[in-house]
mmCIF file as gemmi writes it, N, C-alpha and C atoms, coordinates in Angstrom:
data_model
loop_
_atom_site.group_PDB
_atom_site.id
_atom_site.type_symbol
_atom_site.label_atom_id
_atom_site.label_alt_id
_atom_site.label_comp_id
_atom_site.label_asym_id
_atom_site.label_entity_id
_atom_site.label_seq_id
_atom_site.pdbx_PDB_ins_code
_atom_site.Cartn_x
_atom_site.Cartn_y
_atom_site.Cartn_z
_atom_site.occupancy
_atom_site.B_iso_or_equiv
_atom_site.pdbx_formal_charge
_atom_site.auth_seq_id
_atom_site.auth_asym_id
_atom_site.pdbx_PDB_model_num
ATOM 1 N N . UNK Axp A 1 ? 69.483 -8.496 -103.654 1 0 ? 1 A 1
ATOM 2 C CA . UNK Axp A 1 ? 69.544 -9.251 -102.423 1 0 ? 1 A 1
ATOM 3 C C . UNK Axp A 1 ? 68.931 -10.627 -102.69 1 0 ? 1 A 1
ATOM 4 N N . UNK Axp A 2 ? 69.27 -11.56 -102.198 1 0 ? 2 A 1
ATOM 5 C CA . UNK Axp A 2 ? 69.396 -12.989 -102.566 1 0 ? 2 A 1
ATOM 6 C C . UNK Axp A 2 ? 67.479 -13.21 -101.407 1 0 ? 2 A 1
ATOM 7 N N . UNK Axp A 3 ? 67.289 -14.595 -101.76 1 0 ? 3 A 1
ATOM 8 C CA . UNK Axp A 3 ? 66.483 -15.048 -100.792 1 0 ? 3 A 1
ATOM 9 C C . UNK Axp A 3 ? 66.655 -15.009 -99.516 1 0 ? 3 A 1
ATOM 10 N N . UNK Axp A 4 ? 68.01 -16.16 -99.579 1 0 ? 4 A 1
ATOM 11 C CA . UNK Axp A 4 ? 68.33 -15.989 -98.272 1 0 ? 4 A 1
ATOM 12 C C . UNK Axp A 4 ? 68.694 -14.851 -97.256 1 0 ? 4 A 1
ATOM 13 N N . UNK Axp A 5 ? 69.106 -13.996 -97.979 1 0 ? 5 A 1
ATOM 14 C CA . UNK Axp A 5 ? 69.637 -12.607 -97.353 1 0 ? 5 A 1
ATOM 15 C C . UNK Axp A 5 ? 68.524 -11.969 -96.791 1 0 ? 5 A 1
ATOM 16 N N . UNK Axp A 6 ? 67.44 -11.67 -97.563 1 0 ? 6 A 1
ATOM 17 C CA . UNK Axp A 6 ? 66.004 -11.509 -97.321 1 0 ? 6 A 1
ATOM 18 C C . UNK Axp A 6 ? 65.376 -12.523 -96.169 1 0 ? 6 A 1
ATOM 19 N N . UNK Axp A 7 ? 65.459 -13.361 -96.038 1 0 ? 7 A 1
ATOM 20 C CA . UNK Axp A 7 ? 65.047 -13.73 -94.742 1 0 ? 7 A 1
ATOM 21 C C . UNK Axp A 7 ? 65.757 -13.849 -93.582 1 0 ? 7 A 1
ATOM 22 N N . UNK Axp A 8 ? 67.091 -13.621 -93.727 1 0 ? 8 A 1
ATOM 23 C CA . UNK Axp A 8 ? 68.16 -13.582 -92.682 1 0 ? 8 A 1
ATOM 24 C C . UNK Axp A 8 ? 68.01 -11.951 -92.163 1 0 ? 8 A 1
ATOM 25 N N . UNK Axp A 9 ? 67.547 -11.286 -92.975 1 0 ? 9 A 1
ATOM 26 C CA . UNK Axp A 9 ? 67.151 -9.596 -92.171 1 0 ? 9 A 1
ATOM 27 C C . UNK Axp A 9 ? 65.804 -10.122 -91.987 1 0 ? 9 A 1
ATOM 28 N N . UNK Axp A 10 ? 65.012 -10.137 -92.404 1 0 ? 10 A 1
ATOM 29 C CA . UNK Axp A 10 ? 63.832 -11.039 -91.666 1 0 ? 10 A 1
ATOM 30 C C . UNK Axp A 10 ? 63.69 -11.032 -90.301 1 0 ? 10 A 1
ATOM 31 N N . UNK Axp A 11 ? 64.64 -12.058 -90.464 1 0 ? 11 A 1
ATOM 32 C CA . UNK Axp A 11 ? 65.072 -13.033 -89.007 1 0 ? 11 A 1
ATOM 33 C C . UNK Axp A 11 ? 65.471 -12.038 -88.426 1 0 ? 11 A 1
ATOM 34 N N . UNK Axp A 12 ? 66.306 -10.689 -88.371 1 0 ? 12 A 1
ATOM 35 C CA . UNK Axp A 12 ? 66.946 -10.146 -87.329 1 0 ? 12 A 1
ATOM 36 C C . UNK Axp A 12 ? 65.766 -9.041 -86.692 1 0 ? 12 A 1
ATOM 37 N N . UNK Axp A 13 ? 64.74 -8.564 -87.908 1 0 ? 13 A 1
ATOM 38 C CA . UNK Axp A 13 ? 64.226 -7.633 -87.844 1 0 ? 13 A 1
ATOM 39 C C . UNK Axp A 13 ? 62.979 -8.515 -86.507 1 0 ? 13 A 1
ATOM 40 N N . UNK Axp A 14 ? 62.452 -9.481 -87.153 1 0 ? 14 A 1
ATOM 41 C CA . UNK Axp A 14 ? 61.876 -10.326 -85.964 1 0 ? 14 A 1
ATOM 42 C C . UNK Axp A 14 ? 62.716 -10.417 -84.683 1 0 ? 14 A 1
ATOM 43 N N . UNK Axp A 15 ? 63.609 -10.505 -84.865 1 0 ? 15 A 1
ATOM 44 C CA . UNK Axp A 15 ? 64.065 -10.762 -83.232 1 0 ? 15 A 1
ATOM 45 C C . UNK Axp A 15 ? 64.225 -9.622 -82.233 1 0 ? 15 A 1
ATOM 46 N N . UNK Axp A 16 ? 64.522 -8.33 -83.523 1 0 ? 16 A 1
ATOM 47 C CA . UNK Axp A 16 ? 64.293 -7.169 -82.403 1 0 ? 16 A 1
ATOM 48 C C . UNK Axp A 16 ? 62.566 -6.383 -82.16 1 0 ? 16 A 1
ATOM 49 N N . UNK Axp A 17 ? 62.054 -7.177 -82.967 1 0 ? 17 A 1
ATOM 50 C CA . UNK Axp A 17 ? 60.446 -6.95 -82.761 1 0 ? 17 A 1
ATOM 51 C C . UNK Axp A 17 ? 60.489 -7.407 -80.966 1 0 ? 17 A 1
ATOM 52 N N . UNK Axp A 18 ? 60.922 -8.627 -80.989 1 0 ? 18 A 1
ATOM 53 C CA . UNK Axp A 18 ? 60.387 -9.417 -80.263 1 0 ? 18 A 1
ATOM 54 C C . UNK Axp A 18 ? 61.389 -8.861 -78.716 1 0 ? 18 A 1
ATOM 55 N N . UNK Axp A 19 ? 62.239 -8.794 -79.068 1 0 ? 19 A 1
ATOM 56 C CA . UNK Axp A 19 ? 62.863 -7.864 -78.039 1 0 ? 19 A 1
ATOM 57 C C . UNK Axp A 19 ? 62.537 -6.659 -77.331 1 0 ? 19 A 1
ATOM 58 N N . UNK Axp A 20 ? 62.138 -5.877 -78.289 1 0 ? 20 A 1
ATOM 59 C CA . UNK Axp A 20 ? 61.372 -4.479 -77.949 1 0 ? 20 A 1
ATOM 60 C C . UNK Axp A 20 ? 60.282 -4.806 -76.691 1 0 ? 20 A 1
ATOM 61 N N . UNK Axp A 21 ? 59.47 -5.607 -77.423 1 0 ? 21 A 1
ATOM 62 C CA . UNK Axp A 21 ? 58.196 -6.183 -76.984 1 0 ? 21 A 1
ATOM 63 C C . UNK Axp A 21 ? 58.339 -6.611 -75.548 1 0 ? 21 A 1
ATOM 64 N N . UNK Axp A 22 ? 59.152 -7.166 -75.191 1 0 ? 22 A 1
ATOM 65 C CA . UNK Axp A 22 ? 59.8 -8.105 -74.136 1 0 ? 22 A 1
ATOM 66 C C . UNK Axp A 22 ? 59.9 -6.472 -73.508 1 0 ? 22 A 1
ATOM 67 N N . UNK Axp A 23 ? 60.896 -5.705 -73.797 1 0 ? 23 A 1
ATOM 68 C CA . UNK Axp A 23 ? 61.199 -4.671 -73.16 1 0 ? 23 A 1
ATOM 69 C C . UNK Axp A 23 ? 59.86 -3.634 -72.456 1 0 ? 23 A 1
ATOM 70 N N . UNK Axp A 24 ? 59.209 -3.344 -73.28 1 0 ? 24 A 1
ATOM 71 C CA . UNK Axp A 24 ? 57.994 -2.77 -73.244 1 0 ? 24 A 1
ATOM 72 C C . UNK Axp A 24 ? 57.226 -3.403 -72.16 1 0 ? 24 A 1
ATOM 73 N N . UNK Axp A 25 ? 56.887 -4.478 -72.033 1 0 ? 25 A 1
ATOM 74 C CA . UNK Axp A 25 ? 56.397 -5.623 -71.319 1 0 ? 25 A 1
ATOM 75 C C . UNK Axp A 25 ? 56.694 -5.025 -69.956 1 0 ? 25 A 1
ATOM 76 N N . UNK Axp A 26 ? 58.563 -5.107 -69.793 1 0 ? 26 A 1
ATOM 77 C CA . UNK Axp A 26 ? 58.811 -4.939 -68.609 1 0 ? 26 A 1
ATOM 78 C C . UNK Axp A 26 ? 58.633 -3.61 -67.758 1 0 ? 26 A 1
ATOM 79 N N . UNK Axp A 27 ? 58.724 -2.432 -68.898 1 0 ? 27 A 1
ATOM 80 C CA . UNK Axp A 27 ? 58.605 -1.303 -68.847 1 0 ? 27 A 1
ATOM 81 C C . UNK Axp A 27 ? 56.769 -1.047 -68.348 1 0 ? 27 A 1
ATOM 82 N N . UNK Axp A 28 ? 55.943 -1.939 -68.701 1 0 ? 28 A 1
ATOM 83 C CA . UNK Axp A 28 ? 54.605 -1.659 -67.984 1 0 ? 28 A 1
ATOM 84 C C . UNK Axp A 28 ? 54.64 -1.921 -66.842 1 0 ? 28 A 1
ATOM 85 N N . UNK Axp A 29 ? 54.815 -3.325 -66.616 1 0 ? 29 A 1
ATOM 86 C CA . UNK Axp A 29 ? 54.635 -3.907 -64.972 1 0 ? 29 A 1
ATOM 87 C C . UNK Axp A 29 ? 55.344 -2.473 -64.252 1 0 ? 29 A 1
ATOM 88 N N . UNK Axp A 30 ? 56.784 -2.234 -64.97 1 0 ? 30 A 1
ATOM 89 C CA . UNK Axp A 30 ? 57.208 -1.399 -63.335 1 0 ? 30 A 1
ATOM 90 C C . UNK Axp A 30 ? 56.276 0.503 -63.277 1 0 ? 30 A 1
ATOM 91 N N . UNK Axp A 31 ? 55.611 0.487 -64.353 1 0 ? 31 A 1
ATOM 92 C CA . UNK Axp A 31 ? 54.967 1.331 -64.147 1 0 ? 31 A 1
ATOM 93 C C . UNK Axp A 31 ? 53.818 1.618 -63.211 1 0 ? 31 A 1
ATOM 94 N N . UNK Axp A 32 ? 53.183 -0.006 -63.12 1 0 ? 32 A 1
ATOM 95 C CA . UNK Axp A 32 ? 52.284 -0.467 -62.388 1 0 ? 32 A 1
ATOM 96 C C . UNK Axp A 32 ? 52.636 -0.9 -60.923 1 0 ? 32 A 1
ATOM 97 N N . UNK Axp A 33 ? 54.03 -0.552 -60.728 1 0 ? 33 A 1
ATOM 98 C CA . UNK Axp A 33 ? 54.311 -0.916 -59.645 1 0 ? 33 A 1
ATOM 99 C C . UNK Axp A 33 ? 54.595 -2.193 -59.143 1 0 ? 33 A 1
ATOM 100 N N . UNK Axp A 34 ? 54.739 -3.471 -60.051 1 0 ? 34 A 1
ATOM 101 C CA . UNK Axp A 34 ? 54.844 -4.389 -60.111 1 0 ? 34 A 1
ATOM 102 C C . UNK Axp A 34 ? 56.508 -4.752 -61.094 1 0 ? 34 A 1
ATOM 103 N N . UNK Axp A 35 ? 56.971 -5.857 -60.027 1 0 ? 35 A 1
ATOM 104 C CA . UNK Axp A 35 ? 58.414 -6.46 -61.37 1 0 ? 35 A 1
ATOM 105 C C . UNK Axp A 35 ? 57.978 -7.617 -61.774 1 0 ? 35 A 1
ATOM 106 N N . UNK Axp A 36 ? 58.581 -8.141 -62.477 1 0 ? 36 A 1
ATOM 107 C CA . UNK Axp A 36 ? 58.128 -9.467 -63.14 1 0 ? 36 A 1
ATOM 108 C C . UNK Axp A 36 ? 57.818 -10.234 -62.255 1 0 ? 36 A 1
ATOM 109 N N . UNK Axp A 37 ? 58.34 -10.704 -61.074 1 0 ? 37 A 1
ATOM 110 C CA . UNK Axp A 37 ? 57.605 -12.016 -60.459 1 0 ? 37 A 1
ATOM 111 C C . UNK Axp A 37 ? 56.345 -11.315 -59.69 1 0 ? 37 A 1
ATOM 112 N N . UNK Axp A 38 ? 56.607 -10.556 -59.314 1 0 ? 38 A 1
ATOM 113 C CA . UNK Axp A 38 ? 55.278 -10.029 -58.945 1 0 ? 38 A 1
ATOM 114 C C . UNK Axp A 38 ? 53.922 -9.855 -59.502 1 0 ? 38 A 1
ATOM 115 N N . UNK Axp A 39 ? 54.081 -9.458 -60.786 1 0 ? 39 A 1
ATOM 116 C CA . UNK Axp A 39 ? 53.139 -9.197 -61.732 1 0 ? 39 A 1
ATOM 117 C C . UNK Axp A 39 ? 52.087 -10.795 -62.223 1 0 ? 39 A 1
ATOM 118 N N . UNK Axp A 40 ? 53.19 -12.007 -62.495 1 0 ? 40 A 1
ATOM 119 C CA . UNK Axp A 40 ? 53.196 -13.402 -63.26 1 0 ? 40 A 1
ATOM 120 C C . UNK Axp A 40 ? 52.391 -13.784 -61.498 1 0 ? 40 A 1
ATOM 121 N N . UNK Axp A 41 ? 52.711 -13.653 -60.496 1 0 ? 41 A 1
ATOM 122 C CA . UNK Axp A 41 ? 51.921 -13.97 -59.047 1 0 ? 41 A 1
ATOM 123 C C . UNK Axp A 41 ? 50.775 -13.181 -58.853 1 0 ? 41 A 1
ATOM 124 N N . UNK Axp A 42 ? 50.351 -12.226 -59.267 1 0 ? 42 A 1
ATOM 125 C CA . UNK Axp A 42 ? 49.078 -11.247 -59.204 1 0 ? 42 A 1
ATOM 126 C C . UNK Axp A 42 ? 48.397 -11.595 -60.119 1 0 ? 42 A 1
ATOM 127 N N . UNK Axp A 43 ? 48.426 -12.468 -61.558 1 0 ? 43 A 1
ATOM 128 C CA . UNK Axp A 43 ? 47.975 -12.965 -62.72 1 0 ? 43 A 1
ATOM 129 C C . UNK Axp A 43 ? 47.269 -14.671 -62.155 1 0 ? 43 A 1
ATOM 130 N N . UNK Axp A 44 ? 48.576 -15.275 -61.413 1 0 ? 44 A 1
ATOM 131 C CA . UNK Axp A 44 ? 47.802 -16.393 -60.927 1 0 ? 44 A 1
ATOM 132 C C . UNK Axp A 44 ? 47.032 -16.527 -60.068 1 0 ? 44 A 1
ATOM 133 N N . UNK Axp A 45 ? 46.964 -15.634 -59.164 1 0 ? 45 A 1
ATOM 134 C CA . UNK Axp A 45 ? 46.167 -15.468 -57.842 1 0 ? 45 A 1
ATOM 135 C C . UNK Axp A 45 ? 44.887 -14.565 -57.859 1 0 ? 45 A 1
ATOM 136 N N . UNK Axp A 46 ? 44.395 -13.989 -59.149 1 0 ? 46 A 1
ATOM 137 C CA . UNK Axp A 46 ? 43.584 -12.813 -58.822 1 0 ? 46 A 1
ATOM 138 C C . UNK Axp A 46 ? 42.304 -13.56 -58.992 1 0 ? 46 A 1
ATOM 139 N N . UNK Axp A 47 ? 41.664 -12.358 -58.329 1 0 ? 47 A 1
ATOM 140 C CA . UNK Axp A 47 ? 39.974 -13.333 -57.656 1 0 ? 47 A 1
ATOM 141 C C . UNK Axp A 47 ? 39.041 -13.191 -58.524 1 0 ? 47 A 1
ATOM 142 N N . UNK Axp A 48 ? 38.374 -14.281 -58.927 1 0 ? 48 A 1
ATOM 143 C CA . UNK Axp A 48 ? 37.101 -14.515 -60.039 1 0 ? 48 A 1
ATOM 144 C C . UNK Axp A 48 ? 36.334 -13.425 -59.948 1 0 ? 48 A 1
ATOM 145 N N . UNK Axp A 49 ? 36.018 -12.794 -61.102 1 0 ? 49 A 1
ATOM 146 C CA . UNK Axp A 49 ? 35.54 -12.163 -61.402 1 0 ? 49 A 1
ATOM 147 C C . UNK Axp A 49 ? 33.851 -12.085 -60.81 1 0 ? 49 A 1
ATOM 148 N N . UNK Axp A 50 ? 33.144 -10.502 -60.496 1 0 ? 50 A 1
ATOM 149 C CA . UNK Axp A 50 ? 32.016 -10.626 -59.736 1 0 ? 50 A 1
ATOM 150 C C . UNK Axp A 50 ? 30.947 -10.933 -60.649 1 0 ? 50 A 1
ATOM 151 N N . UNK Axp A 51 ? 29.862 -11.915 -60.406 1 0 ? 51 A 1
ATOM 152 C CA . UNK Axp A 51 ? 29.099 -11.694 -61.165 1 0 ? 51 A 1
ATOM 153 C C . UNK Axp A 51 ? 27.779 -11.018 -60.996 1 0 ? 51 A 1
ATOM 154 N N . UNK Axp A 52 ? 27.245 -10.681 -62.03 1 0 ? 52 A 1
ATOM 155 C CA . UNK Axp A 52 ? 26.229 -9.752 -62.05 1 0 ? 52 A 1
ATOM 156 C C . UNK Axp A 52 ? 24.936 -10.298 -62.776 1 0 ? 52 A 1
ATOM 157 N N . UNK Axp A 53 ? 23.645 -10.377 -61.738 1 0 ? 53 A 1
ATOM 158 C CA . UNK Axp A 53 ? 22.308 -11.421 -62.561 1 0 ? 53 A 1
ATOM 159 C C . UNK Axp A 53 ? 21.725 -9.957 -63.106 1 0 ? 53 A 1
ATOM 160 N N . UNK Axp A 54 ? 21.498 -10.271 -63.998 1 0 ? 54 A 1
ATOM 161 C CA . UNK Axp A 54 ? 20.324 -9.779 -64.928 1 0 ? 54 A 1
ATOM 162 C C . UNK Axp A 54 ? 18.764 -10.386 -64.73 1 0 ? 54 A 1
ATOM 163 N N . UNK Axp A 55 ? 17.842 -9.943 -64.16 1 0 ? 55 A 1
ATOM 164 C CA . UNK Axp A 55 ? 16.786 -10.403 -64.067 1 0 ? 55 A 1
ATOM 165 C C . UNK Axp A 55 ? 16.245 -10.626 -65.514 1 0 ? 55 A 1
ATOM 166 N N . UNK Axp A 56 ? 14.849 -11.56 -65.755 1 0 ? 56 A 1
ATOM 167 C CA . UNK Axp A 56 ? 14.333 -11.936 -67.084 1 0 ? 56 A 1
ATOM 168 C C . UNK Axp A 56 ? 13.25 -10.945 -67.066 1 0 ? 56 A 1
ATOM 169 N N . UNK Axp A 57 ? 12.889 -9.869 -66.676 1 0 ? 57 A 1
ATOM 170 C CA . UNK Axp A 57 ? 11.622 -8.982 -65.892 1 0 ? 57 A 1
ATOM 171 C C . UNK Axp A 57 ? 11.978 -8.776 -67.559 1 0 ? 57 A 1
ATOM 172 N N . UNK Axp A 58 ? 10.788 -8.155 -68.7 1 0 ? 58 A 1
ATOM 173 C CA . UNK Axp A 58 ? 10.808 -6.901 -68.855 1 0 ? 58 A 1
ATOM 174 C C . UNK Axp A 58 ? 11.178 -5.851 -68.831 1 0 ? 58 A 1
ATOM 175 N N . UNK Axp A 59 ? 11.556 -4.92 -69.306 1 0 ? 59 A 1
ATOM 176 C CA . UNK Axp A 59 ? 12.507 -3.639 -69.707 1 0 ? 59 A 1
ATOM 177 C C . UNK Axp A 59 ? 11.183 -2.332 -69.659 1 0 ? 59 A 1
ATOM 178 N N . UNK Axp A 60 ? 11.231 -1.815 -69.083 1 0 ? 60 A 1
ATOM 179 C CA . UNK Axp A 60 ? 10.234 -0.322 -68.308 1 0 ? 60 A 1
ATOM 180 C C . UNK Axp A 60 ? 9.886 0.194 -70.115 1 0 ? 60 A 1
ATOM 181 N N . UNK Axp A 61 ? 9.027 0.063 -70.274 1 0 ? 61 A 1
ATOM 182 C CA . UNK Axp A 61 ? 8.673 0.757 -71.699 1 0 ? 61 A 1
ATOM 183 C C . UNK Axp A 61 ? 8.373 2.15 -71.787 1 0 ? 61 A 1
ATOM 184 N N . UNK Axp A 62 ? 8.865 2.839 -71 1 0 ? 62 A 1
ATOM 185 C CA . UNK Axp A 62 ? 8.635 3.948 -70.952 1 0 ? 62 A 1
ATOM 186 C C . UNK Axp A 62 ? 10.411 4.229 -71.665 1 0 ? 62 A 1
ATOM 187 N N . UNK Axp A 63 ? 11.473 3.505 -70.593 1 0 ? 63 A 1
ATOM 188 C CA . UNK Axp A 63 ? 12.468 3.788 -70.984 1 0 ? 63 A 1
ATOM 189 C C . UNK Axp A 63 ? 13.216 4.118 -72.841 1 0 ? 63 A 1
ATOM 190 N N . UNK Axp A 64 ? 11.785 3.468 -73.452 1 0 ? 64 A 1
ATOM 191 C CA . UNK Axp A 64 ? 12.239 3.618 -75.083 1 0 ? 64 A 1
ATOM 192 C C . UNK Axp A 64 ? 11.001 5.137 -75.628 1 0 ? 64 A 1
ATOM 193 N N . UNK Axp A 65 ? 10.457 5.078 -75.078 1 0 ? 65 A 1
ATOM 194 C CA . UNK Axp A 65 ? 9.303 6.272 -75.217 1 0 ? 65 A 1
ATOM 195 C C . UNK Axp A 65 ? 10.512 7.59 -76.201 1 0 ? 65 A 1
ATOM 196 N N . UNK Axp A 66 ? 10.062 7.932 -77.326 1 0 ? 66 A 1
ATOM 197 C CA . UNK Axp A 66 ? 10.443 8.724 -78.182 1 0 ? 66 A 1
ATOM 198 C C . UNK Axp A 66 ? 11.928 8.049 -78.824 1 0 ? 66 A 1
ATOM 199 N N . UNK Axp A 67 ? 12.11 6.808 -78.633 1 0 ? 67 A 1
ATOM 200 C CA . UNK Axp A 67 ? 13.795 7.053 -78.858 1 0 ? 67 A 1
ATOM 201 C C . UNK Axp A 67 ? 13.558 6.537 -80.777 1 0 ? 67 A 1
ATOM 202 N N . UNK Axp A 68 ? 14.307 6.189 -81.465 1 0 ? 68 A 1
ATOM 203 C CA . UNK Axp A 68 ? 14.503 5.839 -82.988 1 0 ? 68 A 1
ATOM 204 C C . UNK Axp A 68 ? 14.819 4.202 -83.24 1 0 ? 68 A 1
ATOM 205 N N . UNK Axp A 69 ? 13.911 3.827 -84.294 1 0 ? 69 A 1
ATOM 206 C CA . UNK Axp A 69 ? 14.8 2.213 -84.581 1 0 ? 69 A 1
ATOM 207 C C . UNK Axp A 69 ? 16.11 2.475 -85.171 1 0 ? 69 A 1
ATOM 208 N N . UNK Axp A 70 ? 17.217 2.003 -84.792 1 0 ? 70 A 1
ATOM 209 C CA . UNK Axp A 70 ? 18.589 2.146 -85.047 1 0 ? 70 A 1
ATOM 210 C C . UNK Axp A 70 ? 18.652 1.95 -86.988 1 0 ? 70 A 1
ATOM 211 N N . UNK Axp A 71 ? 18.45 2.48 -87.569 1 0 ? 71 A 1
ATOM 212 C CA . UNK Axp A 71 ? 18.268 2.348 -89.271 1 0 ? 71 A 1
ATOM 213 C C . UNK Axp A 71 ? 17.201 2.294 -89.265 1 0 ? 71 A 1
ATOM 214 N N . UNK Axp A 72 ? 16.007 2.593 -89.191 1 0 ? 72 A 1
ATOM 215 C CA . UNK Axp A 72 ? 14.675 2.557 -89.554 1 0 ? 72 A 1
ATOM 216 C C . UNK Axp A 72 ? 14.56 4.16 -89.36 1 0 ? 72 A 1
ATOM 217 N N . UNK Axp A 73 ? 14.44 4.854 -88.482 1 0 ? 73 A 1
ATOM 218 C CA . UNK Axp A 73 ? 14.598 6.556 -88.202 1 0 ? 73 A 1
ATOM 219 C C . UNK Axp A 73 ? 13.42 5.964 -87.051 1 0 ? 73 A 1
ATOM 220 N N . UNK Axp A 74 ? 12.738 7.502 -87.39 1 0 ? 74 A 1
ATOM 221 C CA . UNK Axp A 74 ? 11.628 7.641 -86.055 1 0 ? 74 A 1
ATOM 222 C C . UNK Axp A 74 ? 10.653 6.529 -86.541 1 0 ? 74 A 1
ATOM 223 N N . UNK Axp A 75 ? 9.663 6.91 -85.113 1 0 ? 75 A 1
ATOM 224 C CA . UNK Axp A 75 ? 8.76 5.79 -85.361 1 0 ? 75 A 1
ATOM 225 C C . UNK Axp A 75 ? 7.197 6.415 -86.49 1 0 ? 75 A 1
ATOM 226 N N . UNK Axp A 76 ? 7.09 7.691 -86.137 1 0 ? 76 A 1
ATOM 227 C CA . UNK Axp A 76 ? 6.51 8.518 -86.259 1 0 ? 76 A 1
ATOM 228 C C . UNK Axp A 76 ? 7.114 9.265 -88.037 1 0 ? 76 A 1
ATOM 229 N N . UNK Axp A 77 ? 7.885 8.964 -88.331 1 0 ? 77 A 1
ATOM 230 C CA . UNK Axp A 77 ? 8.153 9.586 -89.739 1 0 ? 77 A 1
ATOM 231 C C . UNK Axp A 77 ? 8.405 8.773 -90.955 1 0 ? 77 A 1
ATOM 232 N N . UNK Axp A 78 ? 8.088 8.815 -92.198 1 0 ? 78 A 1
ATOM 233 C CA . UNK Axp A 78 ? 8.344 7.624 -93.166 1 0 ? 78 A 1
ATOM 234 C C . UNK Axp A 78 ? 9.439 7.653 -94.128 1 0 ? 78 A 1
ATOM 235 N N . UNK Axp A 79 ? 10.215 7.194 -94.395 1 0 ? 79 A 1
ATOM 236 C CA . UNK Axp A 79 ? 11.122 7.361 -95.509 1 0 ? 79 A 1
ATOM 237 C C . UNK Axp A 79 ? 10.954 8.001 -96.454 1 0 ? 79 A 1
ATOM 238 N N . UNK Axp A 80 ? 11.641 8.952 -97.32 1 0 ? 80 A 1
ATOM 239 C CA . UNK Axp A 80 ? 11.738 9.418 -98.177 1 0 ? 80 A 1
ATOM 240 C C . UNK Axp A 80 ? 12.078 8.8 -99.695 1 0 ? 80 A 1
């Protein structure tokens, strides 16, 4: 098979990638109950996200009471 031949199946094998994909695509929205314009209008319109404060307090030190340094082991035992 030549170069060109090789990228001319290439080319076809890409285009039904890209087709599938497209298909699939459409095949979610209507799963979701949504068709395409509906879906592309629920994408532009949806409401900012909530946010959530994290106070700067300190973390309850009790809450780590017995737990392990993540690769170190216990606190209480020494490497071997």
């Amino acid at each position: 098979m030549s170069e060109q031949e090789e990228l001319t199946a290439m080319q076809h094998r890409l285009d039904e990638l890209l087709q599938r994909v497209g298909q699939l695509e459409r095949t979610v929205d209507e799963l979701r109950g949504a068709g395409p314009a509906a879906s592309a209008a629920a994408e532009s319109k949806s409401p900012a996200p909530e946010l959530v404060t994290i106070p700067d307090t300190p973390y309850n030190s009790a809450l780590w009471t017995d737990s392990d340094d993540e690769g170190l082991g216990a606190r209480d035992r020494h490497a071997p």
